[in-house]
Each structure stands twice: as C-alpha cells, then as structure tokens.
N, C-alpha and C positions, 0 to 999 in steps of 0.2 A: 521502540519498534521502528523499522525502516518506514520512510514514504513516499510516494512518488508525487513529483510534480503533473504527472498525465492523471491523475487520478482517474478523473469524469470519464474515462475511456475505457475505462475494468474497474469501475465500483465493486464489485464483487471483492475484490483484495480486502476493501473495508468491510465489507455488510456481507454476509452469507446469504440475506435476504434476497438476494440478486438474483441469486439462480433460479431457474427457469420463468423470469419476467420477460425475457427474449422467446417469438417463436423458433429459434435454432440454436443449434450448439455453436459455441465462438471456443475460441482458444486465444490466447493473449501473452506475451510474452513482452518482459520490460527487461532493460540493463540500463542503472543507472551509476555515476562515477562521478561523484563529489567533491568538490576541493581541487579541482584540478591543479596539480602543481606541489601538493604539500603530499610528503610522506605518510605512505600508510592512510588517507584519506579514508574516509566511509566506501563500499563498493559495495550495490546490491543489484542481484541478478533473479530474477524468478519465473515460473511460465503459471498459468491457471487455466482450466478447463471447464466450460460450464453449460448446461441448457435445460430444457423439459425434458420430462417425461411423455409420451404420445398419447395414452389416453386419459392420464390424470393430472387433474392441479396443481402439481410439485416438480420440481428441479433437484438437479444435481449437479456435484462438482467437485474438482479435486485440485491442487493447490504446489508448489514446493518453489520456496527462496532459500537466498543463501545470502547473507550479510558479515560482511568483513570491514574489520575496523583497526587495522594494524594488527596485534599479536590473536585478538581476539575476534574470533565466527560464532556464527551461528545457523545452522540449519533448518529448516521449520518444512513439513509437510502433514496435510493431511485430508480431510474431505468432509462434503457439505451436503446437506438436505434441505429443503423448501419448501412451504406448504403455500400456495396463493390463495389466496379467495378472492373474489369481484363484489365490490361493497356495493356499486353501481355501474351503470354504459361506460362512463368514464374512469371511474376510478378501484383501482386493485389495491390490496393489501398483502404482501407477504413477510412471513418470518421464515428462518431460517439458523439453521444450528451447526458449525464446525468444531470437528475435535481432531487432535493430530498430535504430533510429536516433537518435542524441539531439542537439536542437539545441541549445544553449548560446547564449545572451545577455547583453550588459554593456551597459546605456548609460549611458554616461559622462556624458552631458547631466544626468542627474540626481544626478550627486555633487558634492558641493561641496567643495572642499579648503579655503576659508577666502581672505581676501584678500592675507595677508602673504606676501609672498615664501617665505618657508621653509618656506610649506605647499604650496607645489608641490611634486606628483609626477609627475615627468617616467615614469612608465607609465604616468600617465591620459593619453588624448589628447584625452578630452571629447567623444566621437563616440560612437556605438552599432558596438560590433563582435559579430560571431558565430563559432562555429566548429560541427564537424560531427562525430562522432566512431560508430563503430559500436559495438553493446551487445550482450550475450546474459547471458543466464543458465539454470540447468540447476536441476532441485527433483526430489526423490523425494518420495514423498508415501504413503501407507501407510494402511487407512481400511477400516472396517466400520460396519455401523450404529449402533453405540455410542461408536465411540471413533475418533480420526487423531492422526496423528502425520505430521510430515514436516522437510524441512531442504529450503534452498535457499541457493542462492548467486548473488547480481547483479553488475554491472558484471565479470564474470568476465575480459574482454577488456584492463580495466587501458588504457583508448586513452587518447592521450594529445590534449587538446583544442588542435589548429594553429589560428594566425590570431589567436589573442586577442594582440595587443601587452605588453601586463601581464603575461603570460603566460610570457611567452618567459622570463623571467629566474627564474622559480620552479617549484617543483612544480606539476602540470596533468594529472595524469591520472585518470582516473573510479574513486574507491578500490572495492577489492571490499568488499561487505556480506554478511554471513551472517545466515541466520534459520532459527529453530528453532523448531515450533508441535507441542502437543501439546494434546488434550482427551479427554473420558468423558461419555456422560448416564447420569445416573442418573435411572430411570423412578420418581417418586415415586409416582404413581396412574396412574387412568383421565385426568386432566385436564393434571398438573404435571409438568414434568420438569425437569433440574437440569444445567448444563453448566459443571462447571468446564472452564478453561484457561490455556495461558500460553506467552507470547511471547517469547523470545531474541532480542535483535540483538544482533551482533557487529560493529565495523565497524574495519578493521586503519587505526593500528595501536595495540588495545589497548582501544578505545571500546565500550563495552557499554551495553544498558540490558534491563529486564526487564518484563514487563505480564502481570501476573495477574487474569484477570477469570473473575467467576460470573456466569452467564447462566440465568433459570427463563421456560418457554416454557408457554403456556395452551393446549391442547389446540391447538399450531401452529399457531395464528394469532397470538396474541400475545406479546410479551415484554417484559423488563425486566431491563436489568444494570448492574455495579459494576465497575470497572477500578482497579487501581491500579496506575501507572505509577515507576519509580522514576525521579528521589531523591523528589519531592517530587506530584506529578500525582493526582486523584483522578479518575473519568470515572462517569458516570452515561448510562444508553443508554435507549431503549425503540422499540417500532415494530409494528407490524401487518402480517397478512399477509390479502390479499381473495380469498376461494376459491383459495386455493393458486397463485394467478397472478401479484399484483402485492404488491408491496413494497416497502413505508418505512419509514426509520429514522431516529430522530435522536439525537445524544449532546451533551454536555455537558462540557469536562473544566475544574477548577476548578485554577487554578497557584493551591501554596500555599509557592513560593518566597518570592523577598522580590520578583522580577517582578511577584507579583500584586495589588503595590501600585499598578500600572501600568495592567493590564489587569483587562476582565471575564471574562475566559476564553476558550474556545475551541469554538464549534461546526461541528457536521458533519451533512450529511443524506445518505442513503444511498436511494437508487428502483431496481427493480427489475424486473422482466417474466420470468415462467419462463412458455414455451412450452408444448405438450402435448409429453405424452411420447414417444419414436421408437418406436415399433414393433416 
C-alpha cells in the first residue's frame, strides 16, 4: 500500500477512526513522487474528506488515491463511518469502518521481455488487463488534546484480484497491512510546541518498518520536522498554516541506501481546507 511521509497531517488515510475527532470538516489532498530521477518511479496522488456529524457522536468520510508504479496502477476509493465516545474530560475513544473499491491495472504494453526467445513469458499477454476487488478496513483511534494513539488494519477483506491472466497461476490477493500510531505535545512556551511520534507497519507475512518523527509547531501556524524511516530513509517536513483555515506542507525524504545513488530523493506536498467549526 502507498504512504505518505506527512502522514500526522491526515491520519485519517491510516485510521478511519479519525473521522469526526475534528469539530469541522477538513478536506486534504497529498501528491507524492518517489525516486525522483529513476524510471517509472512509485507516483501517488489522492484527496480525502472528513468531519462530524452535528448532532451526534459519529463522523464521516470519503477517500480516492491513485498509485502508479511503472506498467502497474491502482485505484482505490471509498468511505468511512465513526462512532466517538468520551471515556472522560480528557479523553475520547473512537472506531471507525471503511469499505471501497480497488481497481487494479497491468499494462503489459509497456514491459518488455527482451527479443530472445527464452525471454518469453507466456503470462504476459502484452495487452492492458484490470480487475476489481472490494476493500474495507476497521481503526480504533484513542486521542485527547495532548496525545493519540491508535491501530488499524487494511485490506482486512484479503480479496482476491480475478481477470488478471498472470494472475491466475500465482498468489493474488490484497495482503492485510497493520498500523500502529502513537504521539504527545509537549507545550514548550507561549509560542513552541514539541510532538514527538511514531509509525508501525506491519505487513503479513513478516514485513515491518518503523517512522519516528519530531515535529515543533510556531504558535500553530507554522512548523518543521525530522522523520527517520527505517533501514536507511531520513525526511525533512515543513509547512504553514493561514488563519487556521488552509494548509501546506511539503517534505523531503533523502534514500541513503546504496538506491541513492540513483535518485534525488523523494518529495511530497500536502494542501489542506479546514471549514468553520459545526455548532
């Protein structure tokens, strides 16, 4: 599954639980581009929409990326519900459930097996094929004004993608992914605050990686942070916020595998809209 380095700025992408913890509807919109410099690199593009309900405890939301990876896309959209409860003054609890659609694409027009005979593979057929597969995922999420913590779980459904030809003869189904996100601010002053964080993915069977990032925010308008992504990944963030309404972000991440001999790195821009507040 695709991911952003802005994450902490549309949790919701991870967690469905997200929606309606905000008093207003936000809209969010990411494009990120990979590998800058190598062919056919990763590209992924998506927007999300989210907020309360006005007189009850629940949120909603709706969702749609597009990730490209050379010959191969994929499309995903769909929408989300939320149930909050308030445990205590400080502290809320909500879950939340998404389900959607995800389209899957190969076009085989653009791979090329080589001219020799024995680089034929008779499960390319050199056509563009797709298939269609349903999605859901399920996030608890847990969150007061200082500090969240939450988990979620994708592709929860395990469908298995029909129609692809190349397919038929191997494994093909949407593996589940787990994530784990936790943060704190700590209020330095009147002006500066301080948020550490950190990311778990888990992806079966066995695949993990880890993103610990500090984030310090300028009397909420502004900010600038550090990611470290393992094994090798460094991320550098920053962005603005205009009268508490609109939002941009942009990040930086530096491969310092032996890939980043390759490429210039990897950026991302993050735009934003928070509404007024409901009532």
């Amino acid at each position: 599954m695709p991911f952003y380095t802005q994450w902490m700025f549309n949790e919701y992408l991870i967690n469905p639980g997200v929606a309606g913890t905000f008093n207003a509807f936000q809209i969010r919109a990411n494009s990120r581009i990979q590998w800058m410099g190598i062919t056919d690199a990763p590209r992924t593009m998506g927007i999300s929409a989210y907020g309360p309900l006005k007189k009850l405890p629940m949120g909603y939301g709706g969702y749609i990326y597009n990730d490209i990876t050379g010959p191969e896309s994929r499309l995903t959209l769909g929408g989300s519900y939320a149930y909050n409860y308030q445990i205590s003054d400080l502290m809320h609890i909500s879950a939340g459930l998404s389900v959607g659609l995800v389209q899957y694409t190969l076009d085989g027009t653009k791979i090329y097996m080589g001219e020799e005979e024995d680089n034929i593979d008779p499960a390319f057929t050199g056509s563009k094929e797709t298939a269609y597969a349903p999605d859901a995922t399920l996030g608890i999420y847990v969150y007061s004004t200082r500090y969240f913590a939450g988990i979620s779980a994708h592709q929860l459904l395990g469908s298995k993608l029909n129609g692809l030809t190349e397919m038929e003869i191997g494994v093909n189904r949407l593996t589940q992914h787990y994530y784990l996100v936790g943060g704190y601010t700590f209020i330095l002053n009147r002006e500066f605050s301080l948020t550490p964080s950190l990311l778990f993915k888990y992806m079966t069977p066995g695949q993990y990686q880890i993103e610990i990032n500090a984030k310090t925010t300028y009397k909420r308008v502004a900010w600038f942070g550090l990611t470290y992504r393992n094994p090798f990944d460094a991320c550098i963030m920053g962005g603005y916020v205009y009268e508490n309404k609109y939002y941009i972000g942009l990040s930086y991440d530096i491969v310092n595998s032996e890939l980043g001999k390759y490429t210039s790195g990897t950026i991302e821009i993050m735009l934003g809209v928070r509404f007024d507040n409901i009532k």
